[in-house]
C-alpha positions in Angstrom: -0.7 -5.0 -2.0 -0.8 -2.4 -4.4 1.9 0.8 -3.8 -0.2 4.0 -4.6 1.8 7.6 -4.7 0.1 11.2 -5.3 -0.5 14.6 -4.0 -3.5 15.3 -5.7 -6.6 13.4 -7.5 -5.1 14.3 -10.9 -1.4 13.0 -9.6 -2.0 9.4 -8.3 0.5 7.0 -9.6 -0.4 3.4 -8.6 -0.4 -0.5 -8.9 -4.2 -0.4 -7.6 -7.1 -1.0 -9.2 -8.4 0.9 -12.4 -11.1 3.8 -12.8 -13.5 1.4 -15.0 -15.1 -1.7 -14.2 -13.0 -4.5 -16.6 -16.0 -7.4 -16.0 -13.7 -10.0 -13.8 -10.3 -9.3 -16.5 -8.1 -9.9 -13.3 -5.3 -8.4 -15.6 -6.8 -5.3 -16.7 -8.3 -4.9 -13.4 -5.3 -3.4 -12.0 -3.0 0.2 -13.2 0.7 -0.7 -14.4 2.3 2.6 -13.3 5.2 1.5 -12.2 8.0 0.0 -14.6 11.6 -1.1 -13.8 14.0 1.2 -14.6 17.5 -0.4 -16.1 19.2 -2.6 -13.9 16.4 -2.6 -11.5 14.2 -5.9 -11.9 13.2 -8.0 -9.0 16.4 -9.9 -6.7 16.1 -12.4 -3.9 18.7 -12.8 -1.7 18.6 -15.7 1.0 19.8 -15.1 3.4 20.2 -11.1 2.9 22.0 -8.6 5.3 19.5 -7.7 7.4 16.6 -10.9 7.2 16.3 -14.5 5.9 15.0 -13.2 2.9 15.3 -10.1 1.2 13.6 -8.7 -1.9 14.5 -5.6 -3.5 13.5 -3.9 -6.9 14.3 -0.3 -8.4 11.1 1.3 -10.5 9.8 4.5 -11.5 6.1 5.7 -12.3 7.3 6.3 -16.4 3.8 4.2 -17.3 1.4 6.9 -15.6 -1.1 9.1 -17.4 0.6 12.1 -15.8 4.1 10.9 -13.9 5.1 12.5 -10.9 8.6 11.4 -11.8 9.0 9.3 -9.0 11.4 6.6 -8.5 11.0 4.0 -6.0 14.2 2.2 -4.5 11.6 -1.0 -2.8 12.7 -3.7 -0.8 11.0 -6.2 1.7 12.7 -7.9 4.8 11.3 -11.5 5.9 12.3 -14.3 8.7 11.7 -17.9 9.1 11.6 -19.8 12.5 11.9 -16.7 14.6 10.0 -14.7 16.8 10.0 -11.9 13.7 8.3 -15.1 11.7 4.7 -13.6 11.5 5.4 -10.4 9.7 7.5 -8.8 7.0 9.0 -5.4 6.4 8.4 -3.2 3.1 10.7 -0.5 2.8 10.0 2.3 0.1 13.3 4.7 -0.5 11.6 7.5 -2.5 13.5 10.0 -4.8 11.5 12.8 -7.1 13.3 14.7 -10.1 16.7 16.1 -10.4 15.4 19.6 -11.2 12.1 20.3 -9.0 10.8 19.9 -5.4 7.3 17.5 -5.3 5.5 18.8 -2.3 2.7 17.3 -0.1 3.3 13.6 -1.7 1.7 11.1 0.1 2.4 7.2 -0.2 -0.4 4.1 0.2 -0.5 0.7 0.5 -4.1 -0.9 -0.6 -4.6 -4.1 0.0 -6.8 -7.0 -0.3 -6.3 -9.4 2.6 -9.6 -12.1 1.9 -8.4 -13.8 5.4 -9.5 -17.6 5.9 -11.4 -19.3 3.1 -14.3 -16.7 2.7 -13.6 -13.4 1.2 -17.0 -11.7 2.4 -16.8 -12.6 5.8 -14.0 -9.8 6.6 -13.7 -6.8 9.2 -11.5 -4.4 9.2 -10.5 -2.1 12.2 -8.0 0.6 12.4 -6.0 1.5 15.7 -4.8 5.5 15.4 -2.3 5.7 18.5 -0.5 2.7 16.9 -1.1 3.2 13.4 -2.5 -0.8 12.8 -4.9 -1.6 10.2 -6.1 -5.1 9.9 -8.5 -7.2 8.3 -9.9 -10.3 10.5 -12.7 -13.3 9.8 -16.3 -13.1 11.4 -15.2 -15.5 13.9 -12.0 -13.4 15.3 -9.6 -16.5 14.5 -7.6 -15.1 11.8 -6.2 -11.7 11.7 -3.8 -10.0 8.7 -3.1 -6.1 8.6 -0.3 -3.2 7.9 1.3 -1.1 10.5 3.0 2.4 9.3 6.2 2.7 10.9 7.2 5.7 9.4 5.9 9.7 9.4 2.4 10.3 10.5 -0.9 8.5 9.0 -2.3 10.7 6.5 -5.6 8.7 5.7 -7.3 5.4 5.9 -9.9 3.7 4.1 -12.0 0.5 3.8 -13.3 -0.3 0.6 -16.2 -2.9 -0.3 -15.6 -5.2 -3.2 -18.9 -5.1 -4.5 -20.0 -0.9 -3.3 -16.9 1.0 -4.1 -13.8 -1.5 -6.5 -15.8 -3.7 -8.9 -17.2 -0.3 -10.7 -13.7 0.8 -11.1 -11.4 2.9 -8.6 -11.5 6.5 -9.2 -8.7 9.0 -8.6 -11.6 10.5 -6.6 -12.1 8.0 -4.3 -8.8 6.9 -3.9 -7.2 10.5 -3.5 -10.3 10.6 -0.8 -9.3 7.5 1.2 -5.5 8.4 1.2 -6.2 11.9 3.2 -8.9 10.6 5.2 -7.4 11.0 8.6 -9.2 8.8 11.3 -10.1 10.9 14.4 -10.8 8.1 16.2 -10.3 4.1 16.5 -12.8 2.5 14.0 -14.3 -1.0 13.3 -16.6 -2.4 10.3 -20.0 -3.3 11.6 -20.9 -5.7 8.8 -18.6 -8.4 7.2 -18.2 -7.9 3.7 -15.1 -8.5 1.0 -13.2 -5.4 2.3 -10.0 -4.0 0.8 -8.1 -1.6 3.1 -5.9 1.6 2.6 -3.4 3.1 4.6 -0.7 6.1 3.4 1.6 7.9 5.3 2.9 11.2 4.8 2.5 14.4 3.9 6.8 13.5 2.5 8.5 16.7 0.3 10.8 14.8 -2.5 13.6 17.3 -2.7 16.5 16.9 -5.3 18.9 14.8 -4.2 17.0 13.7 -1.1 15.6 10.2 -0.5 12.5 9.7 1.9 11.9 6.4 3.2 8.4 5.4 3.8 7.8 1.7 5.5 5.4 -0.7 6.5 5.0 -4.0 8.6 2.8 -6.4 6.8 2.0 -8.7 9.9 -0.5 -11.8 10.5 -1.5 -13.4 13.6 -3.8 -16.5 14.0 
């Protein structure tokens, strides 16, 4: 899933897709805002502390057009043969900079699911007292989705493929779907290759401070 951060259209800082249409280059499809800062690359530890498998990585948005000077202390917890078996945890410790408050920063996952073998048979629903956003086949056999389990949701989107990503994904529209608050539980009427957005916030990044944001990434079927 791509991480997206902002608190404005001009201030999104993301791993998402890109503004232009890059005609199927899976590569440049996608932004690069995020880089590793020193002594920060990608670990696996089985087992870790906490999970079978833990996987942590220290990065900051240095590659964005306008960096919100965010750095992002990331790590995911997963089991095997356990009851916890069918979902994983991704844990996002947030710091801003040393000299400056960032205010009203909100923080996304998008993702991509294309459940079963088909990627335009898809639905997507959205539950608001729980926060549970998933993506599920025509049939109802296979569902995949993300759960906040931190702060309040600030906005959820669905996205077609083919209406609103292969043109390229605007700061517009993605600044749009990450403070579109749901006022009710929702449901796609029409299977189509959906991509779905969930952030979580408004979070204030004070010196000093950390702010964790987390999500379950969970399947069932």
């Amino acid at each position: 899933g791509g991480l997206m951060i902002g608190n404005g259209t001009a201030t999104i800082s993301d791993a998402s897709y890109k503004d232009q249409s890059t005609a199927g280059d899976t590569e440049q499809a996608f932004n690069h805002d995020f880089k590793a800062i020193t002594g920060g690359n990608l670990e696996i530890t089985q087992p870790g502390q906490f999970a079978d498998q833990e996987i942590s990585a220290v990065f900051a948005d240095s590659n964005a057009v306008v960096p919100l000077g965010v750095t992002v202390r990331q790590r995911s917890y997963g089991w095997s043969g356990s009851i916890d078996q069918d979902f994983v945890i991704v844990e996002y410790r947030l710091s801003g900079p040393a000299d400056s408050t960032l205010k009203d920063v909100l923080v996304a996952q998008h993702i991509d699911w294309d459940v079963n073998i088909s990627n335009t048979d898809d639905l997507v629903a959205f539950e608001k007292q729980t926060g549970l956003t998933y993506t599920f086949d025509a049939e109802g056999k296979h569902y995949i989705g993300n759960q906040l389990l931190t702060q309040s949701v600030a906005g959820f989107g669905v996205m077609s493929y083919s209406g609103d990503i292969d043109d390229g994904f605007s700061p517009q529209e993605k600044w749009t779907a990450m403070t579109s608050r749901p006022s009710a539980d929702t449901v796609t009427v029409e299977a189509d290759d959906y991509s779905q957005l969930l952030s979580s916030g408004p979070v204030f990044l004070r010196p000093g401070e950390e702010v964790t944001v987390a999500f379950a990434d969970r399947k069932s079927g």
